[in-house]
C-alpha positions, 0 to 999 in steps of 0.5 A: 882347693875351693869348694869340693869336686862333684865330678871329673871326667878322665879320657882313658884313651888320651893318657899315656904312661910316662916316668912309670914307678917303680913297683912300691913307690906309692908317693905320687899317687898317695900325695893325687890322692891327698890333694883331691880328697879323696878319702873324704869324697868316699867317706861320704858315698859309702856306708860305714861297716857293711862288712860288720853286718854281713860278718855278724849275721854270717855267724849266726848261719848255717853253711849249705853244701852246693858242691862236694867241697864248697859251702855257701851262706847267703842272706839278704841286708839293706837291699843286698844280697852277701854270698859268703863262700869256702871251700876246700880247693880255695884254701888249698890254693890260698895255702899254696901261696903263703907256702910260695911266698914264705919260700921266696923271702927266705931265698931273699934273706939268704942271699941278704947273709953276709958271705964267710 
């Protein structure tokens, strides 16, 4: 490729889905990805460690109670407002899942033993 893309109009309404992948086979999209240079395109749009500011002052605030079992920080940085959130019922629920996810690899690894 010549010189670097500034744009490229997509007509969602015109593609179409043919020889899908199966779930896992990233290799096509990572090879478009590569091709267009996408990460170079993004390195130079987006800001570098955002997410390190909004951690490090996050530390340093204190949780407020908005609801019996949620806690928010807010605060403002660079002409942006971070909400950082917890609360008991998501991580409830994000435990939930592991749970359910450590149950279906090792239903998977069974059916993998060899049979005696």
């Amino acid at each position: 490729m010549g010189d670097a893309l500034d744009g490229a109009q997509v007509k969602l309404a015109q593609m179409e889905l043919r020889r899908p992948r199966g779930f896992g086979n990233d290799g096509p999209g990572c090879e478009l990805w590569r091709q267009l240079r996408l990460c170079e395109f993004w390195e130079e749009r987006l800001s570098e460690g955002r997410e390190e500011v909004a951690r490090a002052k996050g530390l340093e605030l204190p949780w407020r109670k908005v609801r019996e079992s949620a806690e928010v920080k807010l605060f403002a940085e660079g002409g942006e407002l971070y909400i950082l959130a917890r609360s008991e019922g998501r991580r409830a629920k994000e435990q939930a899942l592991r749970r359910r996810k450590r149950v279906l690899w090792l239903w998977k690894l069974r059916d993998l033993r060899p049979l005696r």
